[in-house]
N, C-alpha and C positions, 0 to 999 in steps of 0.2 A: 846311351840312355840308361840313367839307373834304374834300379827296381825298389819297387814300395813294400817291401812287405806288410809294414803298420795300417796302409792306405787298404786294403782287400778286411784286413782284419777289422777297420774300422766302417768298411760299410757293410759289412758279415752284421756287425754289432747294430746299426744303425737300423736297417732292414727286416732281422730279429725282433728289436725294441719296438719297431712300429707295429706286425705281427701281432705284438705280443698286448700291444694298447689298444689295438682294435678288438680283440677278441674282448680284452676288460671292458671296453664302452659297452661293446655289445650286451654280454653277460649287467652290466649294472644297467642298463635299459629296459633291459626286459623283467630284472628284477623290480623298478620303475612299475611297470604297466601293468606286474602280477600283483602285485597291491593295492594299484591301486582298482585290479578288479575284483581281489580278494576284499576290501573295504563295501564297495558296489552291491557284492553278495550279502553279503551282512547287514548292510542298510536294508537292502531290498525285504532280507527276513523278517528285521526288524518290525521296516513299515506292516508288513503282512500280517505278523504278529499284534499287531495296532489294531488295523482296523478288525481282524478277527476279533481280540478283546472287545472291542465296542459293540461289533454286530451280536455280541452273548451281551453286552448289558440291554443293548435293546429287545431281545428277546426276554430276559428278565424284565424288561418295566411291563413289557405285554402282560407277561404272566403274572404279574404281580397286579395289574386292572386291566383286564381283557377287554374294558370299553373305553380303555385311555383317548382323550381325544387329539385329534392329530391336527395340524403338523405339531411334529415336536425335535427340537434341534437339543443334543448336547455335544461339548465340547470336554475332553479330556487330556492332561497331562500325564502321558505313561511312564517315561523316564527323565526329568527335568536333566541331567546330566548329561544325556545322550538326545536331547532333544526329539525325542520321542513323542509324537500326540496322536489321538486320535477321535475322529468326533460323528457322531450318525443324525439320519433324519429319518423319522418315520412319518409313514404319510397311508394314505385308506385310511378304510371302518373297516370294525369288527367284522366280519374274522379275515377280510382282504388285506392283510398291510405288507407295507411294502417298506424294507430296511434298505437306505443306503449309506453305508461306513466308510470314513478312508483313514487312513493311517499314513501318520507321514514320518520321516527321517532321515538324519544328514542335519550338517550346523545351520544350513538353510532352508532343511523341511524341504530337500531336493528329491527326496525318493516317497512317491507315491504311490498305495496300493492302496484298492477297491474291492467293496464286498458289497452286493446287491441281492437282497435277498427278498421270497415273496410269502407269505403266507396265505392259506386257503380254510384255515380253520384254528379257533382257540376255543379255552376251556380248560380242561382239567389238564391238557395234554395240544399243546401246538402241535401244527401240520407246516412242513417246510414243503414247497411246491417245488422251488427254485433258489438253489447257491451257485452265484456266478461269481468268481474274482477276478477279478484286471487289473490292468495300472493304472 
């Protein structure tokens, strides 16, 4: 019987090379899935940042006619590039009103945040009773 020496060396190499492809999927998978939760986070800010901005213009229209009559809906574009919007509804009377904001982001307006806020008094000086955020 002869002997192989080429044959040990080539599945030394073969075995190796597999090792060595598995760990790169792995590694480029996971880099994969940090982006795209690293992206996730950002949208999320974004949106949050959204509807925050909105829920200060609605407090601004308050304070600018404390006897605004409600309901009243606006809608905004915060980053046309990044598809950014966000839009609120106020709804009570003076001095009960009641702000709900969202703010959305992602190319499909897929990440949505929430701000619901109440008030128990206006005038010179708004009374926030309640800031709640969600998704």
């Amino acid at each position: 019987m002869k002997k192989h020496p080429g044959f040990i060396a080539l599945i030394t190499v073969i075995a190796v090379g597999a090792v060595g492809l598995t760990i790169a999927i792995v590694l480029l998978l996971s880099g994969v899935g940090t982006s795209r939760t690293s992206l996730s986070v950002s949208q999320s800010a974004q949106a949050k940042g959204a509807a925050n901005a909105c829920a200060e213009l609605a407090l601004g229209a308050i304070q600018a006619n404390i006897t605004i009559a409600t309901p009243v809906t606006a809608n905004y574009v915060v980053d046309s590039s990044l598809n950014i919007n966000c839009s609120y509804t106020l709804s009570g009377t003076s001095p009960n009103y009641i702000i709900s904001s969202i703010g959305t982001a992602g190319s499909n307006s897929n990440v949505t945040r929430r701000v619901n806020i109440t008030l128990n008094r206006v005038g010179p000086n708004l009374n926030i009773s309640s800031w709640q955020e969600g998704q």
